[in-house]
N, C-alpha and C positions, 0 to 999 in steps of 0.2 A: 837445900834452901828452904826458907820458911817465908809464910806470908808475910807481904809486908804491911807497917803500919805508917806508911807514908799515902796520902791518898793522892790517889791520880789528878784528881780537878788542882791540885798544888802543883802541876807544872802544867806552865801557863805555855801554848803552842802559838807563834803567830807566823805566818808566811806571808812574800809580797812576791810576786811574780812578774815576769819580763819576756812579751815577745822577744825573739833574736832575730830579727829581719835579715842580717847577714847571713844565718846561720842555717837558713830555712830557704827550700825552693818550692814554692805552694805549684807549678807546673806539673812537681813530682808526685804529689801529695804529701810533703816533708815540711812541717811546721816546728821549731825549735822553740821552746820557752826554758827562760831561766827560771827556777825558785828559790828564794833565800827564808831561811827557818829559823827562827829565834825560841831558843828551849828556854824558859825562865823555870828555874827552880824553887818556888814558895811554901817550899817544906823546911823542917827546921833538922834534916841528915842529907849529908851529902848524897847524890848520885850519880848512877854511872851509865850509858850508854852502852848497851852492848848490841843492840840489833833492831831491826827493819825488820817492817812488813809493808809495802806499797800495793795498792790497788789502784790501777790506772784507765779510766774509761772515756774511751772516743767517743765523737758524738754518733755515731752509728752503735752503741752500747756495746761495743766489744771490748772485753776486761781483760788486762793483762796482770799479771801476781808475781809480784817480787817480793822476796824476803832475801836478806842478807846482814852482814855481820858490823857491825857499826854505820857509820856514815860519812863519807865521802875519805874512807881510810882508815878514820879515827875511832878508837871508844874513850868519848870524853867524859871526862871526871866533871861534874857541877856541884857548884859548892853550894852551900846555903846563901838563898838569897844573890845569887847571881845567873849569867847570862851566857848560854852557848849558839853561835849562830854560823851556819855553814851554806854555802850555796852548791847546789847542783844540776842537772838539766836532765830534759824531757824531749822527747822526741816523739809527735802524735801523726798521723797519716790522717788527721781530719784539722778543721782550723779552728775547733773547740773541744776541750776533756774540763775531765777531773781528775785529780787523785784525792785519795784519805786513806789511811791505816794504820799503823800502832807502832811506838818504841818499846822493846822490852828492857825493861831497867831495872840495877838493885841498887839496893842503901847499901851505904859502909861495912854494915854488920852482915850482907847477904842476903835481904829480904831478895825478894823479886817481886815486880809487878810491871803490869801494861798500860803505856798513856796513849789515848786515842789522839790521832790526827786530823784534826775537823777536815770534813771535804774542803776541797781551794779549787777554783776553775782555773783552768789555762785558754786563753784565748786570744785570737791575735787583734787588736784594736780597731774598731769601728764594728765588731761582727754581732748581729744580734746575737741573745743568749736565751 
């Protein structure tokens, strides 16, 4: 693989998040949030998804590190100038985190590079932050 010449700040990362009040028994210490991610691609070469890295911190600063192989199944193809958005869930033992950490991705031709995931808070509604 060679570096690529696609720059990272051209894929544009947005998340929105979702207590799961169903989903979640705060008696247990088990808060469920949804997060849905929209990958916008503002480079002018296709690319592609092939892996995760998450960083996930409780509000008591304990970090858990996942890395794996696409996301939510998929290694999706993005085209120029268009839009990938996938939801998936979170499961924290406090009633506020975050996550942040990086897609690894290449162009058409092979490049590879890393797009960072801005921190996003997970919190369940009303809770100070």
């Amino acid at each position: 693989m060679t570096e690529s010449t696609v720059d990272p700040s051209q894929v544009k990362i947005t998340v929105k998040t979702e207590y799961l009040d169903e989903q979640s028994e705060p008696e247990k210490q088990c808060f469920a949030f949804r997060y849905t991610i929209t990958i916008h691609n503002a480079s002018d070469s296709p690319i592609q998804l092939l892996a995760r890295h998450w960083i996930i911190t409780n509000a008591d600063a304990q970090q858990e590190e996942v890395h794996g192989e696409g996301v939510v199944g998929e290694k999706p193809l993005i085209g120029v100038d268009t839009s990938y958005s996938y939801s998936s869930h979170c499961v924290l033992n406090t009633p506020i985190g975050s996550m942040s950490g990086s897609y690894y991705m290449v162009t058409a031709t092979g490049e590879a590079f890393q797009v960072p995931i801005p921190t996003f808070t997970l919190a369940i509604p009303n809770v100070l932050h």
